[in-house]
C-alpha positions as CSV (number, residue, x, y, z in Angstrom):
1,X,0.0,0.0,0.0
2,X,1.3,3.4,-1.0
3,X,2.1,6.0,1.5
4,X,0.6,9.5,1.6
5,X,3.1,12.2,-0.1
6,X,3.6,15.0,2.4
7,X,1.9,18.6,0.8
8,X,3.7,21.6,0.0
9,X,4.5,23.7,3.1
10,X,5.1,20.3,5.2
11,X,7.9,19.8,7.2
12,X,9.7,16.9,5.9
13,X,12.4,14.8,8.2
14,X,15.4,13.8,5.9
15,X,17.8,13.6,8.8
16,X,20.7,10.7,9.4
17,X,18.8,6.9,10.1
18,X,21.7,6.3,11.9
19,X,21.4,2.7,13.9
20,X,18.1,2.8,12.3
21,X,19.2,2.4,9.0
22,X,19.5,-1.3,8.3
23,X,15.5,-2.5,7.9
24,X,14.9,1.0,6.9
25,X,12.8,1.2,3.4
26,X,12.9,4.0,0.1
27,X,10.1,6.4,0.3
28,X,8.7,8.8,-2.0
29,X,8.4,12.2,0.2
30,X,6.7,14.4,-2.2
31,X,5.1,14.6,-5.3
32,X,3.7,17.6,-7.2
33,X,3.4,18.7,-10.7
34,X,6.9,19.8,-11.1
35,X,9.4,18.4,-8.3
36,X,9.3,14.9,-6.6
37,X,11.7,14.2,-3.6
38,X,12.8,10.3,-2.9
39,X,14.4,9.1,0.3
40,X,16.1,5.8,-1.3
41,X,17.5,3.8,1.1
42,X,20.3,0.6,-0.3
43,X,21.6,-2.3,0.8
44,X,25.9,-2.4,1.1
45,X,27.0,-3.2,-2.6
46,X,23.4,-2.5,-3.9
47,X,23.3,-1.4,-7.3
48,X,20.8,0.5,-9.3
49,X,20.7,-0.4,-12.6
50,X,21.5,2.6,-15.3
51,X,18.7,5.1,-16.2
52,X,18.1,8.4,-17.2
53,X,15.4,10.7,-16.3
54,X,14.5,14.2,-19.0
55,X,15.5,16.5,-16.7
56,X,18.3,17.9,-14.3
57,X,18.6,16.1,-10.9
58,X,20.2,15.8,-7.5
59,X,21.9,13.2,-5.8
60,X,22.2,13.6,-2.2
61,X,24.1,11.3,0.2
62,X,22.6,11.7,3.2
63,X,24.8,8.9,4.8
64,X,26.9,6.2,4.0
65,X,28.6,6.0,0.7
66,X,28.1,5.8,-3.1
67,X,28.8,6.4,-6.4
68,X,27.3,7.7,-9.2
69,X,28.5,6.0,-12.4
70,X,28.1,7.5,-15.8
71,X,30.2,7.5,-19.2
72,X,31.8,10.8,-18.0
73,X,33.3,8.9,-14.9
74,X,32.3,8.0,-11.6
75,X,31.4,10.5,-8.8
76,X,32.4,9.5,-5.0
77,X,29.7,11.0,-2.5
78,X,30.1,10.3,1.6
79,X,27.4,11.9,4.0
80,X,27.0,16.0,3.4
81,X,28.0,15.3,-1.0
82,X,25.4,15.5,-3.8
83,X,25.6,16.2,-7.2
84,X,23.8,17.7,-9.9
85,X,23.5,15.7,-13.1
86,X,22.4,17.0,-16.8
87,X,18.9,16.4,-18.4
88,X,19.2,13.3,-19.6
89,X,22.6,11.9,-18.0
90,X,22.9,8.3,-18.3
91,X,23.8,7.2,-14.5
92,X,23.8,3.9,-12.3
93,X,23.8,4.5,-8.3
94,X,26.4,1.9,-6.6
95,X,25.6,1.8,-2.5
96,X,29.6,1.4,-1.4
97,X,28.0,0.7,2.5
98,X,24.6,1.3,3.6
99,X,22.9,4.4,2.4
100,X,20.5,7.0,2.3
101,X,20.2,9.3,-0.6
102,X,17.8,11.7,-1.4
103,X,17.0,12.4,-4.9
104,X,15.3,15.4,-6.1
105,X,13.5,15.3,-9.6
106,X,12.2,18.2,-11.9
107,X,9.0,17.0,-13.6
108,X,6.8,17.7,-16.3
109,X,3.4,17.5,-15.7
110,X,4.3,14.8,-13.3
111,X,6.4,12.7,-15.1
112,X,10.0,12.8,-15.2
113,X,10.3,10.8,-18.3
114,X,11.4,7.6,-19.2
115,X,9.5,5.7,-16.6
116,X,11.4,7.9,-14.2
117,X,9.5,9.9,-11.2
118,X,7.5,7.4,-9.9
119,X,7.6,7.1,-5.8
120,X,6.5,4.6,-3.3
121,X,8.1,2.5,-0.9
122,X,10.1,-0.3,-1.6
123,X,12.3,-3.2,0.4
124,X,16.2,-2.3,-0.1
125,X,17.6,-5.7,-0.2
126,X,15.6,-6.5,-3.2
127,X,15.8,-4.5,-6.5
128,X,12.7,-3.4,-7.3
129,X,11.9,0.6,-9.2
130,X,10.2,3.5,-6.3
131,X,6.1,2.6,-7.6
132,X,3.9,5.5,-7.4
């Protein structure tokens, strides 16, 4: 069963898991017409396969460790990093230890193409897409 999205002007807790992190599960936070926030939570050595989504987004480690592969190179992020990728920017996520990472998307109309932008919660240690 799909959780509620928060609503504009909500205050939404991002903050460390800490000890809580193993068992912890991906959540989409918000959804509107034009931005959509996932808390993705991996396994140690979880990979997300490569994707794309239509328009610039963020990567934010919010703890543990990992990298953000694309054909340009690979991008290291530890707890505090994030990086902005390019519309369109072919990237898999590789969890180095166990992480939370926030993910900000720019939508159009909703949709942040290519299957991308969808949000629910999902189990970590299987590899399963964020369902709306």
């Amino acid at each position: 069963m799909a959780l509620p999205h928060a609503q504009p002007l909500d205050v939404i807790n991002v903050g460390p898991f800490g000890d809580k992190l193993h068992g912890a599960v991906s959540t989409s936070l918000i959804k509107t017409g034009r931005i959509q926030l996932l808390h993705l939570v991996l396994a140690a050595h979880q990979d997300q396969p490569q994707h794309h989504v239509d328009r610039e987004c963020v990567i934010h480690c919010l703890e543990g460790e990992v990298e953000v592969v694309m054909g340009s190179g690979v991008r290291q992020l530890g707890a505090g990093n994030l990086v902005v990728l390019p519309a369109g920017e072919q990237h898999a996520l590789r969890a180095r230890a166990e992480s939370a990472v926030l993910v900000t998307l720019l939508l159009d109309k909703g949709d942040a193409g290519d299957g991308g932008g969808a949000g629910n919660r999902r189990d970590p240690a299987k590899d399963s897409p964020v369902r709306p």
